[in-house]
Structure formats: C-alpha cells, structure tokens
N, C-alpha and C positions, 0 to 999 in steps of 0.2 A: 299300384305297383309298390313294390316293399322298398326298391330304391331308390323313385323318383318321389319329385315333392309333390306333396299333398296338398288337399285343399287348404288344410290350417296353414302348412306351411308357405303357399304361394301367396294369402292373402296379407301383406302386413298387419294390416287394419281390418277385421270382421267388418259385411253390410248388414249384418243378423243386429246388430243392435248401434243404434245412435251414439249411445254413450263412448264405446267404445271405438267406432269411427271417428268420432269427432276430437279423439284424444289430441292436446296441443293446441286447436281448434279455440282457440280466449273469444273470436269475436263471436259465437254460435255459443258459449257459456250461457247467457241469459235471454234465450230465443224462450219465449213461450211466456217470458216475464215484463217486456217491452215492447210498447207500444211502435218501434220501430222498423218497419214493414220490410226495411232492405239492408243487405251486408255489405260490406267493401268484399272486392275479391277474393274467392277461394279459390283454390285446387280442386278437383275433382278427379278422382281417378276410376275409369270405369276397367272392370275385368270381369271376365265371361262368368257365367253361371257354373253353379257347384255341379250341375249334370253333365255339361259340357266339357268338362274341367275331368269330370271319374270316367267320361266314354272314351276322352280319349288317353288317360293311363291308363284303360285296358283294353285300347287298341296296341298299344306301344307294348304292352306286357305280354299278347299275345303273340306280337310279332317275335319277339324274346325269344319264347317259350318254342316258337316255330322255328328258328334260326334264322329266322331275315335278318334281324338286325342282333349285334354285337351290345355288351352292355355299354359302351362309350358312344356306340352311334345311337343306341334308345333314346341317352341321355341328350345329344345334341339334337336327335327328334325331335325329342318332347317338348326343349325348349323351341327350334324352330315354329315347330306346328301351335307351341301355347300364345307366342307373339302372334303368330296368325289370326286366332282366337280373339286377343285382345285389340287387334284393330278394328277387327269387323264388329266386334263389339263396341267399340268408340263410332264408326262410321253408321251405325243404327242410332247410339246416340245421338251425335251430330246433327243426321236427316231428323232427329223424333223429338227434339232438345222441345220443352214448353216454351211457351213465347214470353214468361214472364222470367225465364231463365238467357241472359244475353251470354253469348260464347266470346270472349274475350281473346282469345289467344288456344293454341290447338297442337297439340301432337297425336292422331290417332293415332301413330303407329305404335305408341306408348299407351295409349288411353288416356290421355292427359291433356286438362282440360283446364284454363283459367275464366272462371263466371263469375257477373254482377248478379245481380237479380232479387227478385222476394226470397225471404228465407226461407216460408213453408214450402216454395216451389221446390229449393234446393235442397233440403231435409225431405220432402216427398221421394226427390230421386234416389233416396238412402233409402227409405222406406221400401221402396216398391222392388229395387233391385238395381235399377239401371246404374246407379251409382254403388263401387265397391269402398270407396274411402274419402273424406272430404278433410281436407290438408290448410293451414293458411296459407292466400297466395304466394306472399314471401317464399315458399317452401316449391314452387310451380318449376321457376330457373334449377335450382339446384337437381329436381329431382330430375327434369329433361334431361340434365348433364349426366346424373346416376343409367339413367337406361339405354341412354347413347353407347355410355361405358361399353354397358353388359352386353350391348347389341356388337359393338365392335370384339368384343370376347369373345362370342357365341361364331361370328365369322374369321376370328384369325383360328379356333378350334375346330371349326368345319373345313377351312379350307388346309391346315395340319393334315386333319383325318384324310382327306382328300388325297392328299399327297403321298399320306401313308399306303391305302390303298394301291393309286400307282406305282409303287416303289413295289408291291407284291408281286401286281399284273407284271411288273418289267421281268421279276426274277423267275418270274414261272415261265414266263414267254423264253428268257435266254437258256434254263434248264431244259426246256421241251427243245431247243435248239442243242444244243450241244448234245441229249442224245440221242438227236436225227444224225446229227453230225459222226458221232462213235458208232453207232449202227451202221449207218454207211461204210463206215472206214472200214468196218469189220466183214463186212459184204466182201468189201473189193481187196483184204487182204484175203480171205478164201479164193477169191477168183485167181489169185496169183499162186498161190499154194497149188492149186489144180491145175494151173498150163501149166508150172514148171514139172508137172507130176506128167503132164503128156508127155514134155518134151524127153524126159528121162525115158519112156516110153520108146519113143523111133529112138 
C-alpha cells in the first residue's frame, strides 16, 4: 500500500543480516571470537514475516480500493490486524523457543522477549527468522513501555473513529426523521385544504 508502512518501514532493525540487528547489541560484538558460550540478557523482538507482513497491505489496499474501509480506518486496520500478527508470532515462538534459549520475562502482545541462553542458539533465531531484532536487555523495560504507548494510541484512535461513525448514524437517523415528519405534515395539510374545499361545497 503506497500509504501504509512498509516492510522496511515496520522493521526497525532488519532480520536479513546480524550485523545490522545486533546494532547497540556491545555484549554480542565479539561472539564468534570468545570462547564464552553464554550472554547476559537480551531483547528479542520477534515480528511476522515479510509475506505476512505484504498479504496483508494488500488485503487492507483492496479493501480501499473497494470502498470498505476509509483511508483513516485502513490505517487503524492495518495497525490493529499488524499487532495481531505479531503476537501470534511471539506465541509460536514462546511454544518453539530452543531449550538452550531460557525466556526470562514476556510480552507477546509486543513480541518482546527478555533471554539468557547460548549465544549461537540466540543469533541462530536471527538467522533463521524467528527473531526480527535482538536489543540489549537494559532496552527490554523501556521498549514494553514504548508499545504500551502506541497500543494505548491505536485504542483512544479507534475508539475516536468509533464515535465518529456514531455521530453519522445519529444524523442520518434524525434527518431520515424529520423528513418522515414534514412529509407527513404535508399529507395532512392537503387533507385539510380538501374538507374545507367540501365544506365550501354544501
């Protein structure tokens, strides 16, 4: 969709390369160089796949294009529906996590994950996909607090929209009234226009 966000845009951190995930990342700097088999706690942030991610802004683009949805309700779709993505995507992890990876603390609904474990287990997760970004843990609190945020954002804007909508249905419903109302009135001033026409009659 040309004005929802994109993959590049949704990911902060690329899972396409290590380097790049691991940006910030000091304790994971010399993994591959040390003999030291395990990390202190990271982040991990998991978020749905790039196909998942395109099907459905061109589900939401089509619906556009249809006229179901308005461009400001697309937008709180999108994001609606992308949070949905990324829990289920956290709660596969969760259930699949490797046994040499310990889950330390959890937010699925965020995909946000604090783990001890072996390093290669945890840079395997970058590798293979499951994981979209890995953070140091210090950064775990802060960022729960960031998507709390946007979560609470995302429902005072839906529930706005919400209101908006209503505030339509009401005007359409009391217009649809008041010209039953003046159609009537207009009935029953012909009906009186016509007895008095009788009565001139006798």
């Amino acid at each position: 969709m040309s004005n929802l966000p994109t993959r590049r845009g949704f990911l902060a951190l690329t899972g396409a390369g290590a380097t790049a995930s691991l940006a910030g990342c000091s304790q994971f700097e010399s993994i591959g160089q040390s003999d030291d088999d395990a990390t202190a706690a990271v982040t991990l942030q998991v978020r749905p796949d790039e196909e998942t991610i395109s099907t459905l802004g061109d589900e939401i683009q089509s619906d556009v294009e249809s006229g179901d949805l308005g461009r400001q309700e697309a937008q709180l779709e999108y994001q609606k529906r992308q949070r949905e993505l990324v829990e289920s995507a956290a709660t596969d992890f969760e259930d699949s996590a490797p046994t040499a990876i310990t889950i330390e603390n959890s937010e699925t609904a965020y995909g946000l994950f604090l783990v001890t474990g072996s390093d290669e287990a945890i840079l395997q997760s970058l590798r293979d996909g499951a994981v979209g970004a890995i953070y140091p843990g210090e950064q775990y609190d802060p960022l729960v607090r960031q998507q709390q945020q946007r979560a609470q954002q995302l429902e005072q804007q839906q529930a706005l929209l919400e209101q908006q909508r209503q505030t339509g249905a009401d005007g359409e419903t009391n217009e649809s009234e008041t010209a039953t109302e003046t159609a009537a009135g207009n009935e029953s001033s012909d009906g009186n226009e016509s007895t008095a026409g009788n009565e001139t009659d006798g």
